[in-house]
C-alpha positions in Angstrom: 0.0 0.0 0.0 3.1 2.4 0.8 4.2 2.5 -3.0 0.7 2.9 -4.5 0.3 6.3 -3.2 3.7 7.5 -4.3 2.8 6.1 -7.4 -0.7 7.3 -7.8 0.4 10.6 -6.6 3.2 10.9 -9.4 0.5 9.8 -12.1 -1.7 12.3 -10.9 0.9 15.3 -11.3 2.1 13.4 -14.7 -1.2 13.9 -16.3 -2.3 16.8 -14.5 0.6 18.5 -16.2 -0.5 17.3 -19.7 -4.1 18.4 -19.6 -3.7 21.7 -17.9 -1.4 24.2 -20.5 -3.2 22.7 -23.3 -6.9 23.6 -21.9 -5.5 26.7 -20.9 -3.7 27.5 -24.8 -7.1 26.5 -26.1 -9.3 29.1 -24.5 -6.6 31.9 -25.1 -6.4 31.4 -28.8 -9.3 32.0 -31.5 -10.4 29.4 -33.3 -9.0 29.0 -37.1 -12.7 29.7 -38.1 -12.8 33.4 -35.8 -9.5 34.4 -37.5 -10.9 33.9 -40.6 -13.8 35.9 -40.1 -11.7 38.2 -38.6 -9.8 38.2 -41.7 -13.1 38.5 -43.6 -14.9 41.3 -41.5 -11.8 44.2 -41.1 -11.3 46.7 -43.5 -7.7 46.1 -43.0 -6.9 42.7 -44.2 -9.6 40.7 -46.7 -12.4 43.1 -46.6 -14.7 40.8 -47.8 -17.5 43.2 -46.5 -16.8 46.0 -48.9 -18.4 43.7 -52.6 -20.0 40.9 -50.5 -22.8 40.0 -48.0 -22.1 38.3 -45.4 -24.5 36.9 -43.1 -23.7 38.6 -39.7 -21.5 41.6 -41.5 -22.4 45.2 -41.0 -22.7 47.0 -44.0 -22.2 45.0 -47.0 -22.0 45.7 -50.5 -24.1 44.3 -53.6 -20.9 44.2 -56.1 -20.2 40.7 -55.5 -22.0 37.7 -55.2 -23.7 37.1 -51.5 -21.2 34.5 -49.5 -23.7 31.7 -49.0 -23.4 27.9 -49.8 -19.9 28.1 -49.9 -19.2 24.4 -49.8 -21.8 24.0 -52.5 -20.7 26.5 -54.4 -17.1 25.3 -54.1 -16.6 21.7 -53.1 -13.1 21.5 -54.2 -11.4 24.0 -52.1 -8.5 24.4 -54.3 -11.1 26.4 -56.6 -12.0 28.3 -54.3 -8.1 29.3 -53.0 -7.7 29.7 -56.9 -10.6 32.7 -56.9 -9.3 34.1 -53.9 -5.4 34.5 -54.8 -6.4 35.5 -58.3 -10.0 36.0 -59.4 -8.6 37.4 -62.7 -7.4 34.4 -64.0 -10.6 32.8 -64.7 -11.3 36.3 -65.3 -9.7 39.1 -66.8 -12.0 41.5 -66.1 -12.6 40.3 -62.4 -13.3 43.0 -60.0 -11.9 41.1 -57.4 -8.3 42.3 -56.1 -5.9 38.9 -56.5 -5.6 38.5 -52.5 -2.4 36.3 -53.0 -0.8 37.4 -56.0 -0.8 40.6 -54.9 0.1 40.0 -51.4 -2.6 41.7 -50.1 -3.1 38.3 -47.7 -0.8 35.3 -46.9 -1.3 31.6 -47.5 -2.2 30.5 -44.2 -4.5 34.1 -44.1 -6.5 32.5 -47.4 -6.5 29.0 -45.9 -8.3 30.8 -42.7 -10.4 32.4 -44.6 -11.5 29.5 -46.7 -12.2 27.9 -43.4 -14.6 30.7 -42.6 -16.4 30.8 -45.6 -17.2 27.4 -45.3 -18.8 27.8 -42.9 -21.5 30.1 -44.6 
C-alpha cells in the first residue's frame, strides 16, 4: 500500500501537467474559423464586406455575389483558394483584387479564410 500512493500521486501530477497548459492555450487562442472571419470582417486585411454579404456583417455591399453555400458552391477547395489569390485568371475582367498574388493576404490568411467561408 506504501508504493501505490507514491505512485498514484506521481500519475496524478504526470497527467495533471499534460491536460492543464493545453486547456488553458485552447481558451486563449481563437479558433482557425474566428481568425478567418476576422480576416473577412476588417477593412484592414480581406475586406470581404466591402463587394459581399455576409450573413452577420455590417454594411455589406451588392458588387459581388452574396457568400452563401460556400461548400456547394465550391466543393473543391483548391477552386475556391484559386478565386481568392487570383480571381482574374478565370477572369480578366474580375473586380476582385488577387488576394495572394498581390500579397494583399498570406497563404495561411486564405486558408483561414476558406475555413470561414465554409462555414456560410
Amino acid at each position: 500500500m506504501k508504493c501505490i500512493k507514491p505512485i498514484l500521486l506521481s500519475a496524478t501530477l504526470l497527467l495533471g501537467g499534460l491536460v492543464s497548459p493545453s486547456l488553458v492555450m485552447a481558451d486563449d487562442k481563437p479558433s482557425i474559423v474566428e481568425q478567418g472571419k476576422d480576416i473577412a470582417f476588417k477593412r484592414a486585411k480581406g475586406n470581404c464586406l466591402a463587394c459581399h454579404l455576409i450573413i452577420g456583417g455590417e454594411s455589406p455591399g451588392n458588387i459581388g455575389p452574396p457568400l452563401v453555400g460556400m461548400k456547394l458552391r465550391f466543393p473543391d477547395k483548391a477552386v475556391l483558394r484559386a478565386q481568392i489569390e487570383d480571381a482574374t485568371v478565370k477572369n480578366p475582367y474580375s473586380m476582385m483584387p488577387p488576394f495572394g498574388k498581390h500579397g494583399i493576404l498570406s497563404a495561411a490568411e486564405i486558408d483561414k479564410l476558406i475555413e470561414f467561408l465554409y462555414t456560410l
